[in-house]
MDAnalysis code that builds the backbone (N, CA, C; Angstrom):
import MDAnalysis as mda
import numpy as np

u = mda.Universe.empty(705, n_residues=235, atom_resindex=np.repeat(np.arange(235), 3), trajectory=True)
u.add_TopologyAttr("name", ["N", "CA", "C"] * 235)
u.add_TopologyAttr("resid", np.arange(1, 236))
u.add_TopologyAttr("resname", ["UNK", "UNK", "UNK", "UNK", "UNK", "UNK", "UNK", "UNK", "UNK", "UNK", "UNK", "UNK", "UNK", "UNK", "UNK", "UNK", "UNK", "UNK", "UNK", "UNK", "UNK", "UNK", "UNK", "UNK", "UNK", "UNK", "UNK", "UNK", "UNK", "UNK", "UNK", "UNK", "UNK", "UNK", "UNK", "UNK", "UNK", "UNK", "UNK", "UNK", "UNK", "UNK", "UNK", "UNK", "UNK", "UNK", "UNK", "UNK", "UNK", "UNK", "UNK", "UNK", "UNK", "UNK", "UNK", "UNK", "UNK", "UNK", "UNK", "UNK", "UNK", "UNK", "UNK", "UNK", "UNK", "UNK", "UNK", "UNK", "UNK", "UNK", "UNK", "UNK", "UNK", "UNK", "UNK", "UNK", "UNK", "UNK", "UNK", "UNK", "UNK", "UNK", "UNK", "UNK", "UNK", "UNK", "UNK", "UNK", "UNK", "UNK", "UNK", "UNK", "UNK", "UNK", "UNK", "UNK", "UNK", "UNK", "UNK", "UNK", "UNK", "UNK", "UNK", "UNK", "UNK", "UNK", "UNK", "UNK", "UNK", "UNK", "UNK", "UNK", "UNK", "UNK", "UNK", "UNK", "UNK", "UNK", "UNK", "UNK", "UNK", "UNK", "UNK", "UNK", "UNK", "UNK", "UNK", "UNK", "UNK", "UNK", "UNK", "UNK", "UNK", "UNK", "UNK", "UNK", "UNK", "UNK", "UNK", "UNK", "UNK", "UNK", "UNK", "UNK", "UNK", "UNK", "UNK", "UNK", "UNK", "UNK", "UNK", "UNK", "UNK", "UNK", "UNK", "UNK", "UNK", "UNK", "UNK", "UNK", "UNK", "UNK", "UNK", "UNK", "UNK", "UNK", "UNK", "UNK", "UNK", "UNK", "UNK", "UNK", "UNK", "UNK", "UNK", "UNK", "UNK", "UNK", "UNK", "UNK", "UNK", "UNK", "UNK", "UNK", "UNK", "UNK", "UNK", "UNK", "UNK", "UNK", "UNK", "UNK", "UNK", "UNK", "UNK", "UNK", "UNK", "UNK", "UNK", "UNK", "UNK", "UNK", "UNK", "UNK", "UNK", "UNK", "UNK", "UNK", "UNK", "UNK", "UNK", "UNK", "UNK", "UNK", "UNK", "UNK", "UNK", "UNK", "UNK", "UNK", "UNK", "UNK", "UNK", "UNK", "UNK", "UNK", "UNK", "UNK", "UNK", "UNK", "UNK", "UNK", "UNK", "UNK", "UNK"])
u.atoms.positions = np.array([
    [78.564, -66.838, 22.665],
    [78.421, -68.285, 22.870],
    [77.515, -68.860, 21.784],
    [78.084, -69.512, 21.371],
    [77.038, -70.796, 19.867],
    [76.497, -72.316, 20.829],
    [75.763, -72.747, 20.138],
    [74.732, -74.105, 20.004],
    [76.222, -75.464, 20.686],
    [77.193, -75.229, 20.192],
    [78.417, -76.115, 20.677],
    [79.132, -76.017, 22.295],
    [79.237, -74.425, 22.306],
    [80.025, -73.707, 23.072],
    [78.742, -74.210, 24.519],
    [77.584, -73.889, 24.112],
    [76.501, -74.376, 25.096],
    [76.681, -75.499, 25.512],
    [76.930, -76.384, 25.098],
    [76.658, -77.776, 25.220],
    [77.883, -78.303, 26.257],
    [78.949, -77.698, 25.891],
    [80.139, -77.687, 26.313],
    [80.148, -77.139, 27.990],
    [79.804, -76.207, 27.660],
    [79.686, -75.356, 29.358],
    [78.555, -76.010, 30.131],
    [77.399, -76.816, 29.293],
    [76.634, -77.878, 30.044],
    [77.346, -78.862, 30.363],
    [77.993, -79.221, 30.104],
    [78.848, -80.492, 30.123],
    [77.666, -82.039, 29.421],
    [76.926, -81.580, 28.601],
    [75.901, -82.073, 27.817],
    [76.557, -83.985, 27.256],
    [76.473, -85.013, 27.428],
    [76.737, -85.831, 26.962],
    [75.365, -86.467, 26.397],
    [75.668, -87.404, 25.128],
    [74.207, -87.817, 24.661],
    [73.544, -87.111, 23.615],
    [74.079, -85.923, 23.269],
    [73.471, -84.951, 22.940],
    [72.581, -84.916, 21.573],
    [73.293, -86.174, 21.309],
    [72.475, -86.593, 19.453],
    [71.665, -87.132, 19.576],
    [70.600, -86.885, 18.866],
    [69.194, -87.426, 18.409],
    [68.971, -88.688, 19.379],
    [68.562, -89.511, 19.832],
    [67.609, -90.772, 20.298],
    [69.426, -90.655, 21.714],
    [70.426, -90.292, 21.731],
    [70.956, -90.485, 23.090],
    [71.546, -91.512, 23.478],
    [72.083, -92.064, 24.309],
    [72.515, -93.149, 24.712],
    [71.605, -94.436, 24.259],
    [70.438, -94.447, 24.173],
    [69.594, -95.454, 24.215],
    [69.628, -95.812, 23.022],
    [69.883, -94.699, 22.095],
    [70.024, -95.042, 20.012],
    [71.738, -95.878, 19.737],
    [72.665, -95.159, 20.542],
    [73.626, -95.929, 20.365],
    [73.866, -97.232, 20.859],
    [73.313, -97.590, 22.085],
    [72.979, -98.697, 22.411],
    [72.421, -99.905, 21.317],
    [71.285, -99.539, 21.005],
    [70.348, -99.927, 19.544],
    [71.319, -100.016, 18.798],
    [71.543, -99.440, 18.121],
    [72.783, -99.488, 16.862],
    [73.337, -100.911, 16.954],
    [74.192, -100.789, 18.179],
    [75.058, -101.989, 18.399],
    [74.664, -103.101, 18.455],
    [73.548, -103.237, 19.235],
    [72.385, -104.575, 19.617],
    [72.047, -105.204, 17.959],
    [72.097, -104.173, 17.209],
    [71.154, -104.361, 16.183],
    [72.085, -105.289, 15.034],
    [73.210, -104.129, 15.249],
    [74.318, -104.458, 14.286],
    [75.249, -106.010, 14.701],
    [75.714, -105.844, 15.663],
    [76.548, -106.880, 15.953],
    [77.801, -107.014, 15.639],
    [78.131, -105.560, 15.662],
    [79.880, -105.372, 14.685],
    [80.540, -106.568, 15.401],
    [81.503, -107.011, 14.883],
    [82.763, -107.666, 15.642],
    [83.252, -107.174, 16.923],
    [83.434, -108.300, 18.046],
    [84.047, -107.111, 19.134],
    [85.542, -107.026, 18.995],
    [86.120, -107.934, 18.192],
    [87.417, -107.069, 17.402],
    [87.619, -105.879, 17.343],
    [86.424, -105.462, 16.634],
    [86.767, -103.779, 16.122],
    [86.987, -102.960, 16.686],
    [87.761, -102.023, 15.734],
    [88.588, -100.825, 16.843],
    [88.162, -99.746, 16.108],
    [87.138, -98.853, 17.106],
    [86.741, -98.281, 16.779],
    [86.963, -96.511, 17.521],
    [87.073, -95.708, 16.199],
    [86.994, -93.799, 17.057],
    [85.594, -93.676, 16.989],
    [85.357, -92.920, 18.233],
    [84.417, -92.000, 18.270],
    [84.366, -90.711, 18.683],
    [84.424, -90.258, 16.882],
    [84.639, -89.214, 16.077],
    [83.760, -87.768, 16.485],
    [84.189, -86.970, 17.927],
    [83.217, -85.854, 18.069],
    [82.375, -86.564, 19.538],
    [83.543, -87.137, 20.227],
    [82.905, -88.108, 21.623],
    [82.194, -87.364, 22.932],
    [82.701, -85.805, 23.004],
    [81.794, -85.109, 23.351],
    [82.181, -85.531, 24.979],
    [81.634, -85.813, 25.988],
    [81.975, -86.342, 27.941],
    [82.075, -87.711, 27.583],
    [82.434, -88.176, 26.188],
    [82.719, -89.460, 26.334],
    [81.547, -90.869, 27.227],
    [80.474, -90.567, 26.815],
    [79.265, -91.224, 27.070],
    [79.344, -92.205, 26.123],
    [78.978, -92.435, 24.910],
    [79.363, -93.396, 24.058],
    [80.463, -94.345, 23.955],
    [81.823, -93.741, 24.301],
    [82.733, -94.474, 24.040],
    [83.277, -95.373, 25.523],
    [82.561, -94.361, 26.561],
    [82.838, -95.738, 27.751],
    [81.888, -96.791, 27.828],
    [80.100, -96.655, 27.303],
    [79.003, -97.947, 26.510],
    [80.423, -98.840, 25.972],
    [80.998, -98.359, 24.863],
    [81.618, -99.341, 23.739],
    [82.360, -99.438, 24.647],
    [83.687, -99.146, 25.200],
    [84.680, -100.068, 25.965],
    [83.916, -100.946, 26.911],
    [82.777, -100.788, 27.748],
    [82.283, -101.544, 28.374],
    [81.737, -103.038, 27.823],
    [81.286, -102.381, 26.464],
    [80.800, -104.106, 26.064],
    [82.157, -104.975, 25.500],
    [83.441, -103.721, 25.396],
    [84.484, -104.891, 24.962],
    [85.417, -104.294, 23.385],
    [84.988, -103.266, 23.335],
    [85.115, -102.778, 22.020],
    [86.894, -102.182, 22.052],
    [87.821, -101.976, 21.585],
    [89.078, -101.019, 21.725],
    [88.259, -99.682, 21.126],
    [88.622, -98.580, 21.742],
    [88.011, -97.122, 21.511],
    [88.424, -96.090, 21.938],
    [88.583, -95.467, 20.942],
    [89.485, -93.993, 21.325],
    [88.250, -92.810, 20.765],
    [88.694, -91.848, 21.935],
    [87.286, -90.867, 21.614],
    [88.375, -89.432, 21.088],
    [87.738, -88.749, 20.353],
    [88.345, -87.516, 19.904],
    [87.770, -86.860, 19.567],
    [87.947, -85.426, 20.270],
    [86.979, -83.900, 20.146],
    [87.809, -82.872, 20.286],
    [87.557, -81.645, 19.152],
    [88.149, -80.444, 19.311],
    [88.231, -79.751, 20.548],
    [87.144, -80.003, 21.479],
    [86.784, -79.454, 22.719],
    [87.406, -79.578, 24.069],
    [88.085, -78.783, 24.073],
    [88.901, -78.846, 25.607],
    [88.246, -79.696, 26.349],
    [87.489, -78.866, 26.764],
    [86.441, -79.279, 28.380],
    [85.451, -80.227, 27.809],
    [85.254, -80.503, 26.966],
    [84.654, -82.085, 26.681],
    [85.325, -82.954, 27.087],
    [86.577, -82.836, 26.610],
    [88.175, -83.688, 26.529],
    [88.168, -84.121, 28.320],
    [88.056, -82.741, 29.279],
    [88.400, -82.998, 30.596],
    [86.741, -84.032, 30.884],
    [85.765, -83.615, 30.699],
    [84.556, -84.081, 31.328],
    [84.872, -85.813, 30.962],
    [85.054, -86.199, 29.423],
    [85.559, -87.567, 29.170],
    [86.769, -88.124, 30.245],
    [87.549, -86.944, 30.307],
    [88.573, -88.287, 31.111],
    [88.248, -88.002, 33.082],
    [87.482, -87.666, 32.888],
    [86.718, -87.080, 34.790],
    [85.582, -88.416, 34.520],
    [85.248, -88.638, 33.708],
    [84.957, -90.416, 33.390],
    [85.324, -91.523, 33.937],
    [86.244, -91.190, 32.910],
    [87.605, -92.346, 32.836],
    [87.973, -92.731, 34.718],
    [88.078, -91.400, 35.095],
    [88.726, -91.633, 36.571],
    [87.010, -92.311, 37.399],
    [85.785, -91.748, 37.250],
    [85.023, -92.367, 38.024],
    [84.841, -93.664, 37.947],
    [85.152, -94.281, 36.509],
    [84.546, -95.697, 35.960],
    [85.618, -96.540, 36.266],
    [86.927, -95.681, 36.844],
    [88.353, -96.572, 36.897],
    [88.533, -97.091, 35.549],
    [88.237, -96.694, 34.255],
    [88.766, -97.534, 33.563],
    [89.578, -96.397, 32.196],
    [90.128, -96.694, 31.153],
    [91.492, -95.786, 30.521],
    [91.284, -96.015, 28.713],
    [90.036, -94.836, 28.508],
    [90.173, -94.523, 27.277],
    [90.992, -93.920, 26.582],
    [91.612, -93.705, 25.702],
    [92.305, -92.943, 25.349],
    [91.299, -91.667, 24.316],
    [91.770, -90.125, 25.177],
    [91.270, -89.346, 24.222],
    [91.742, -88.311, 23.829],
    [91.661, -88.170, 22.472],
    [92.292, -87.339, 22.139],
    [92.191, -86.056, 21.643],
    [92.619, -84.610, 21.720],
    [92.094, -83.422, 21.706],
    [92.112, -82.616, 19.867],
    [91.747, -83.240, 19.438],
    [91.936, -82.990, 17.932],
    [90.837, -82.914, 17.159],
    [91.091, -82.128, 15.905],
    [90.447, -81.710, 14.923],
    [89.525, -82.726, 14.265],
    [88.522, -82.874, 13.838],
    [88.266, -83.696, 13.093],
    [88.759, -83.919, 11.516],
    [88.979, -82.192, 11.170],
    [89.752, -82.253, 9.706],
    [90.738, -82.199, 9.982],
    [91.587, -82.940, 11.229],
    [93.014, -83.402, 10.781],
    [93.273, -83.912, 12.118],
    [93.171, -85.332, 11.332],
    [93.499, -86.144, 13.498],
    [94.806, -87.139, 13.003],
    [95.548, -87.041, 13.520],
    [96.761, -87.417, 14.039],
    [97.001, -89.226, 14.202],
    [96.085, -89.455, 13.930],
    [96.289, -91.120, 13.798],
    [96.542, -91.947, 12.207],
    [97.135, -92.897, 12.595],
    [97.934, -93.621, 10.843],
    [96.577, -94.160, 10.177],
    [97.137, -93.890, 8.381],
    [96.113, -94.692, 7.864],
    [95.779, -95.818, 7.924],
    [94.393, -96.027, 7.830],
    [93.748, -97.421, 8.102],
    [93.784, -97.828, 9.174],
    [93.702, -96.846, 10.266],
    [93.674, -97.506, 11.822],
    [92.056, -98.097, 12.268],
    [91.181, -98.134, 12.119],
    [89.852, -98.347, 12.694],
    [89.077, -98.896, 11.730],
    [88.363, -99.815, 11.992],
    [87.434, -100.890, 11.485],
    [86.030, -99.916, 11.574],
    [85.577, -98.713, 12.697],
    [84.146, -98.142, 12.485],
    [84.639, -96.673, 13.530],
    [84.330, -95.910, 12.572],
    [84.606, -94.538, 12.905],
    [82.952, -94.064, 12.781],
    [82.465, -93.611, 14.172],
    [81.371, -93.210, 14.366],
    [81.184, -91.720, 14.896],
    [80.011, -91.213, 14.566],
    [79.856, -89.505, 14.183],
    [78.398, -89.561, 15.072],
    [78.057, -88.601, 15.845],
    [76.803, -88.620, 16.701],
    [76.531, -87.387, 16.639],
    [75.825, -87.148, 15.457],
    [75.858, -85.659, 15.329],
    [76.756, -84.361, 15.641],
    [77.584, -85.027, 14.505],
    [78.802, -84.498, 14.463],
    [79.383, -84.050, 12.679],
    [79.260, -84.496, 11.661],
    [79.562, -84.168, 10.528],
    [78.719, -82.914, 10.083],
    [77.382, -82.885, 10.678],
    [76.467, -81.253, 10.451],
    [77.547, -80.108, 10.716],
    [78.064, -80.170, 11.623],
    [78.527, -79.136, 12.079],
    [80.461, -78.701, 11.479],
    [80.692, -79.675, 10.514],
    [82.017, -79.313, 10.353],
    [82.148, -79.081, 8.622],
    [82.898, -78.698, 7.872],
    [83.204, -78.615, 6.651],
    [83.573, -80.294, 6.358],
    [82.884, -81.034, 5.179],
    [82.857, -82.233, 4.765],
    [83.954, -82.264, 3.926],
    [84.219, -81.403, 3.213],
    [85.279, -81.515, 2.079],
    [86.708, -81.739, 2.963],
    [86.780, -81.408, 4.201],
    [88.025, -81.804, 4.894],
    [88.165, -83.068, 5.914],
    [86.830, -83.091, 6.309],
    [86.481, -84.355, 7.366],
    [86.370, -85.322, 7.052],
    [85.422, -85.419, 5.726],
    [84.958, -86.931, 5.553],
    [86.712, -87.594, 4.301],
    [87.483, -86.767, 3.901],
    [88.440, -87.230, 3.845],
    [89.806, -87.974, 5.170],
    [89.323, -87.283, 5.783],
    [90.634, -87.794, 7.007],
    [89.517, -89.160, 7.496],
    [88.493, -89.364, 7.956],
    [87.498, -90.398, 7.917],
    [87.800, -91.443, 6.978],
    [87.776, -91.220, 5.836],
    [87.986, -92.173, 4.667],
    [89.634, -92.743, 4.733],
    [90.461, -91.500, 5.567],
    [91.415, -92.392, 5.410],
    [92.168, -93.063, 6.628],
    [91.741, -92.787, 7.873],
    [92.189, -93.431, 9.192],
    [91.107, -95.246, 9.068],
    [89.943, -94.607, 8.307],
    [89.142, -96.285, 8.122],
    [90.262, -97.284, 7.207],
    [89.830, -98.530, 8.042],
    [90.692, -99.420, 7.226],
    [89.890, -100.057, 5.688],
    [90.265, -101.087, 4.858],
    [89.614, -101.347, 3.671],
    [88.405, -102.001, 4.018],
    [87.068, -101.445, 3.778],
    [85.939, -102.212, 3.874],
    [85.492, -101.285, 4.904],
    [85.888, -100.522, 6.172],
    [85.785, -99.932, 7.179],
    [84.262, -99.307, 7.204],
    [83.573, -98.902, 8.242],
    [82.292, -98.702, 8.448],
    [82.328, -97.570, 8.957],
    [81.778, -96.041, 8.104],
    [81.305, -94.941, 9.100],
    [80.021, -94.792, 9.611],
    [79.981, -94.460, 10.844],
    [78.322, -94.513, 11.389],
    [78.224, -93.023, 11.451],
    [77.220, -92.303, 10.831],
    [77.005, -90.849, 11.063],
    [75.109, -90.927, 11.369],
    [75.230, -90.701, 12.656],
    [73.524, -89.866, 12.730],
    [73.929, -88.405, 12.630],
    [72.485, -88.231, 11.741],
    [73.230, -86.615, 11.124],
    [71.367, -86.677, 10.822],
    [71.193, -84.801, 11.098],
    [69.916, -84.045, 10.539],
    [70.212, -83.872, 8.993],
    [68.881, -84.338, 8.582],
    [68.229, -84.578, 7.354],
    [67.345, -83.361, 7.035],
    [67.067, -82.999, 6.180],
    [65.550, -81.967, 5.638],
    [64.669, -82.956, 4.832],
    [63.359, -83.157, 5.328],
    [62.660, -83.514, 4.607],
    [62.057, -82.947, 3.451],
    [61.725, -81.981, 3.062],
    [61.507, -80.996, 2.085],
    [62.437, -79.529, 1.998],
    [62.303, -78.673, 0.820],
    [63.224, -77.958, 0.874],
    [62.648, -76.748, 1.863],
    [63.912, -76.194, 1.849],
    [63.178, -75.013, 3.153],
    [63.655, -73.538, 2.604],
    [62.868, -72.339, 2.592],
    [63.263, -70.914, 2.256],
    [64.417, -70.756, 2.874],
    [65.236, -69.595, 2.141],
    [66.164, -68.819, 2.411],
    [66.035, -68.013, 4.087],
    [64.793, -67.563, 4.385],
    [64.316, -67.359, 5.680],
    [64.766, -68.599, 6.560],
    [64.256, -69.777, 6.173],
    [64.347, -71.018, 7.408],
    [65.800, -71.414, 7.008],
    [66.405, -71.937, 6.159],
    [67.698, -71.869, 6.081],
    [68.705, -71.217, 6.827],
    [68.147, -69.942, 6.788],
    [69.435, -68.792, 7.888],
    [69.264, -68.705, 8.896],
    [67.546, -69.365, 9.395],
    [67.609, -69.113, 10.946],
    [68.275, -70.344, 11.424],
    [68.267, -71.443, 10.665],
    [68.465, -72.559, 11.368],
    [70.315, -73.003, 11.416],
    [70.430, -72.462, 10.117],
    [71.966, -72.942, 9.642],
    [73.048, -71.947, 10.802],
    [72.403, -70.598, 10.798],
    [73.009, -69.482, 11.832],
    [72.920, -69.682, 13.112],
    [71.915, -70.592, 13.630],
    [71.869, -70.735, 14.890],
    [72.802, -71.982, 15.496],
    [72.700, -73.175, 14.649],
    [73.494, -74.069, 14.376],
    [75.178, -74.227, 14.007],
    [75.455, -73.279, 13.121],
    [76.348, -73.070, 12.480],
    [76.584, -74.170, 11.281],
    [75.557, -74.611, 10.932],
    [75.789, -75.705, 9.848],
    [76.257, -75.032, 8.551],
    [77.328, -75.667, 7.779],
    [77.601, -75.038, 6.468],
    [76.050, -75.432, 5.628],
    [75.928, -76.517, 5.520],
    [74.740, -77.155, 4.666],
    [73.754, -77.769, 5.623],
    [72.249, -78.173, 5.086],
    [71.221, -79.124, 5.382],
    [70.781, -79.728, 4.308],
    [70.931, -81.205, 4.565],
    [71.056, -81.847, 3.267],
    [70.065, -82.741, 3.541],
    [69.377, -82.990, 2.439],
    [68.278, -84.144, 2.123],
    [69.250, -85.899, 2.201],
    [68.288, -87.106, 2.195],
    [69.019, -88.096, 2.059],
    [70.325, -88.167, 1.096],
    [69.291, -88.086, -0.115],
    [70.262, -88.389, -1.240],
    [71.283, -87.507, -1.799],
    [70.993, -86.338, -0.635],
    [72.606, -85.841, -0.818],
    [73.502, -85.814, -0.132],
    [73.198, -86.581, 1.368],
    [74.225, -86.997, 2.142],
    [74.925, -88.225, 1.781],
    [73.936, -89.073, 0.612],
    [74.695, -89.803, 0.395],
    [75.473, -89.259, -0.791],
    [75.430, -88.692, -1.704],
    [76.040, -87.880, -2.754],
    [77.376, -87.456, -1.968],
    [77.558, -86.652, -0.682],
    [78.523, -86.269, -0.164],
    [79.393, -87.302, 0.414],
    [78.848, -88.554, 0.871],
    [79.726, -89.770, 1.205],
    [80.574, -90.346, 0.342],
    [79.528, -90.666, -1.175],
    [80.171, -91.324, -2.055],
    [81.550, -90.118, -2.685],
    [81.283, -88.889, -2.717],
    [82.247, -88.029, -3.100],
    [83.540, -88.627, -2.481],
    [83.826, -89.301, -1.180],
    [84.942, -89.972, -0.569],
    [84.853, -91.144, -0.371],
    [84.746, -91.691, -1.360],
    [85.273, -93.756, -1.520],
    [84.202, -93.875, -0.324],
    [83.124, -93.200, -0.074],
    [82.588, -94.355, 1.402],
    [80.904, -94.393, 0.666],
    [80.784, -95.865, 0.133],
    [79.768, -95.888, -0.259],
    [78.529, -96.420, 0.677],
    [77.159, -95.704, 0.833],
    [76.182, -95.767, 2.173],
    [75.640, -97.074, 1.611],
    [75.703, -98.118, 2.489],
    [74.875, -99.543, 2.661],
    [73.644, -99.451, 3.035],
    [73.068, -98.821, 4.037],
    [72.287, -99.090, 5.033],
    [71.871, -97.434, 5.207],
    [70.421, -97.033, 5.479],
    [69.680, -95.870, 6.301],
    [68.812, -96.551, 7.063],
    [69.329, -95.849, 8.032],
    [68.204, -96.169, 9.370],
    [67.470, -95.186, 10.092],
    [65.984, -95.132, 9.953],
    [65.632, -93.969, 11.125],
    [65.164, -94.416, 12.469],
    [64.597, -93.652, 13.202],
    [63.905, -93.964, 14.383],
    [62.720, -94.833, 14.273],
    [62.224, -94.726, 13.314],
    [61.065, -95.932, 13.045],
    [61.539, -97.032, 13.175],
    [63.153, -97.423, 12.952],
    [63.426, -98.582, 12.950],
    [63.878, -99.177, 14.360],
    [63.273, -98.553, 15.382],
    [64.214, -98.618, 16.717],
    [63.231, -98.794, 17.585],
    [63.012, -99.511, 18.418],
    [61.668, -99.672, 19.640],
    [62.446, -99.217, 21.157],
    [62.317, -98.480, 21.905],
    [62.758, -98.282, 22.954],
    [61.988, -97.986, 24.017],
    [62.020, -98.821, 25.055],
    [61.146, -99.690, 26.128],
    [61.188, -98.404, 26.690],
    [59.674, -98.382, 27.046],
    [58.989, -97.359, 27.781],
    [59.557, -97.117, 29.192],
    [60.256, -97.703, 29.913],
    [60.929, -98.053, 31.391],
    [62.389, -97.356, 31.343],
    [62.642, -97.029, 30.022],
    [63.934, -96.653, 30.544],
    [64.462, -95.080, 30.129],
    [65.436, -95.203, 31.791],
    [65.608, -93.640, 31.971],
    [66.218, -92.925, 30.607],
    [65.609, -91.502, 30.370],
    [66.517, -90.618, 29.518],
    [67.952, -90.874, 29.362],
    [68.873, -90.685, 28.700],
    [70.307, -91.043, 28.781],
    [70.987, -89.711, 28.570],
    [70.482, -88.487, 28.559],
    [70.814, -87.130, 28.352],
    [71.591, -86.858, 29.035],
    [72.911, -86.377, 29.978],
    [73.121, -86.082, 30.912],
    [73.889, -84.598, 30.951],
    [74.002, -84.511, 31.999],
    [74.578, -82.795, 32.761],
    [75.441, -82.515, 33.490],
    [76.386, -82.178, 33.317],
    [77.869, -81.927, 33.810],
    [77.897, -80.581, 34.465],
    [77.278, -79.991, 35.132],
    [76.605, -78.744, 35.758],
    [78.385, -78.320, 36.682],
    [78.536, -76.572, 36.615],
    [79.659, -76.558, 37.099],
    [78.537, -75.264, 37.598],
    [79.571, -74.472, 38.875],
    [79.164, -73.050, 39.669],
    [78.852, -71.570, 38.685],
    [79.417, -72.169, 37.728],
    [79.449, -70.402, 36.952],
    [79.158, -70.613, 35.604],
    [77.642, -70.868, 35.392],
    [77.252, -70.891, 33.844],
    [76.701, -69.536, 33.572],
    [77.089, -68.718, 32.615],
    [76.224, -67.791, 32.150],
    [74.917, -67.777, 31.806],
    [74.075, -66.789, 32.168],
    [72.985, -67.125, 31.812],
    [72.024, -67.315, 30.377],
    [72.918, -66.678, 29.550],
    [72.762, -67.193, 28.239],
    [73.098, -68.004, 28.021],
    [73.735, -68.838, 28.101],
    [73.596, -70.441, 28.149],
    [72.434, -70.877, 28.053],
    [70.815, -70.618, 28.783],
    [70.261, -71.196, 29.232],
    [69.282, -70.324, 27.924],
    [69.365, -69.235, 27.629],
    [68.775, -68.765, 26.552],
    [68.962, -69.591, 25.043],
    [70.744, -69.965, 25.024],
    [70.729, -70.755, 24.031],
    [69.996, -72.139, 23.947],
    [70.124, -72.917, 25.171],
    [68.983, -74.060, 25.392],
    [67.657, -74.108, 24.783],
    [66.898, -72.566, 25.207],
    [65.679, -72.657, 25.309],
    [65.393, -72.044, 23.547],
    [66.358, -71.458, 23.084],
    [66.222, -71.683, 21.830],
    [66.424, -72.723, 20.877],
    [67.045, -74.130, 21.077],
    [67.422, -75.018, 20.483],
    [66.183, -75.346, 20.877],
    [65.291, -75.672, 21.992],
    [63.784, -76.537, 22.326],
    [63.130, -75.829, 21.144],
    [63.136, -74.169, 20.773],
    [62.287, -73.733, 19.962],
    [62.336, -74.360, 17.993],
    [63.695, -74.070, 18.015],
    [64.121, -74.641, 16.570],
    [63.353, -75.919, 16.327],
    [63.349, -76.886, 17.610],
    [63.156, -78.196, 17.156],
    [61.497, -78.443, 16.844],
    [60.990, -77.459, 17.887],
    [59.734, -77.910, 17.704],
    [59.148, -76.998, 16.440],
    [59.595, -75.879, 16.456],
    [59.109, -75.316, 15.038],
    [59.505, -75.733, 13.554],
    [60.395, -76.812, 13.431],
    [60.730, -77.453, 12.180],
    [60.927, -78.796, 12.278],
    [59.902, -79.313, 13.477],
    [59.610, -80.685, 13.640],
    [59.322, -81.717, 12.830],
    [58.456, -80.989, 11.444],
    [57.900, -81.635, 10.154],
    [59.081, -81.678, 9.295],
    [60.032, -80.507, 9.217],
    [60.837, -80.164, 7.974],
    [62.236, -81.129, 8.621],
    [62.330, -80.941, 9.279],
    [63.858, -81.579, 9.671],
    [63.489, -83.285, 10.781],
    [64.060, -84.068, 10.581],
    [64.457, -84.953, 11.247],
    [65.670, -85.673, 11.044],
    [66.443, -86.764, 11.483],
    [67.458, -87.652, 11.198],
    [67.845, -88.791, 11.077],
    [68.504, -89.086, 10.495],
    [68.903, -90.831, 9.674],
    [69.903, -91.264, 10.262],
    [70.205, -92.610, 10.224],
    [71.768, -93.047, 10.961],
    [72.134, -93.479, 9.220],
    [73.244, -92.873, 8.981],
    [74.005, -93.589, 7.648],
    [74.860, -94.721, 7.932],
    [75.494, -95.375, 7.211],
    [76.386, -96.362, 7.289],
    [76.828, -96.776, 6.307],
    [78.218, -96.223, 5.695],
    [78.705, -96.185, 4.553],
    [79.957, -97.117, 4.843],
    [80.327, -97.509, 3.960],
    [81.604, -98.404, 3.821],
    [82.458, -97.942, 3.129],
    [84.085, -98.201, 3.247],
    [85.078, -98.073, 2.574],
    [85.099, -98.804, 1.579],
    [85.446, -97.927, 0.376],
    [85.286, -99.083, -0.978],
    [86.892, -100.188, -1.019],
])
């Protein structure tokens, strides 16, 4: 079982950096059009994308993950309401070019090969189109030691500094407008965690080992690693 496979058998929604309460922010902040039709790219129990249909948004969620896939539409049936989601790759999703005005990533591009993703991204966005990626950053460089514990535990191909995530954006027509971190975000002391838990009868107990090793990673490279929200545009 890996860092994904965990999350999955948690039935983990939220799971990126600041949670329901950051994507919330985003939107408040931004003010996209409620026109826009937007994927959310790696939707995970579909926590994010029933927020966006709720305020009005068209939104289709899509994840490699089976049982993400079921926990999202076990959603759908509590909220009564009919996302469409779909069970697909991120390096190769099944929808026409130029379908979506903002294709959003919630800690989700770390974990996949870029040279295949952020092309199918670049091309389901329509002209001008907006990708939102919160994605882990390295603040300084890190040994070959911290590299392998972190990238192996993770499964990240790379950990990339700012200016080479944006280096990797611009590599695909999506040039970054805007970085945003958590400094830029105030979130009222009153409100509940947005983390949530999809708890079923038969979790292994390594599961819970992998947990308690992700608490360790974070706090032991608390200084070296943190994360940015990008926001790149279609040229």
């Amino acid at each position: 079982m890996n860092y994904l496979q965990m999350l999955s058998v948690l039935g983990v929604g939220g799971a990126h950096p600041g949670g329901l309460l950051l994507t919330k922010s985003i939107f408040e902040k931004e003010q996209f059009p409620i026109t826009s039709k937007i994927l959310d790219a790696g939707c995970g129990t579909g926590q994010s994308s029933s927020y966006l249909y709720q305020l009005g948004y068209e939104v289709k969620g899509l994840d490699k993950d089976s049982v993400m896939i079921e926990h999202a539409k076990k959603r759908n049936a509590t909220l009564e309401i009919d996302i469409p989601y779909l069970h697909q790759d991120l390096s190769n999703i099944k929808e026409p070019n130029e379908s979506y005005d903002i294709v959003m990533c919630e800690s989700v591009l770390n974990f996949t090969p870029l040279s295949e993703t952020l092309p199918e991204i670049e091309r389901v966005l329509k002209p001008n189109g907006i990708v939102i990626a919160i994605e882990m950053i390295r603040n300084e460089l890190l040994s070959n030691e911290e590299f392998e514990e972190i990238s192996s535990f993770y499964g990240f191909p790379s950990i990339f500094s700012i200016e080479e995530w944006k280096d990797q954006f611009a590599n695909y027509n999506l040039m970054t407008y805007k970085i945003l971190s958590e400094k830029d975000f105030t979130f009222p002391s009153h409100e509940e965690p947005t983390t949530e838990f999809h708890f079923n009868d038969h979790i292994p107990k390594k599961t819970f080992n992998i947990l308690s090793m992700h608490e360790h990673i974070t706090v032991k490279y608390q200084d070296k690693l943190s994360y940015r929200i990008f926001f790149a545009r279609k040229k």
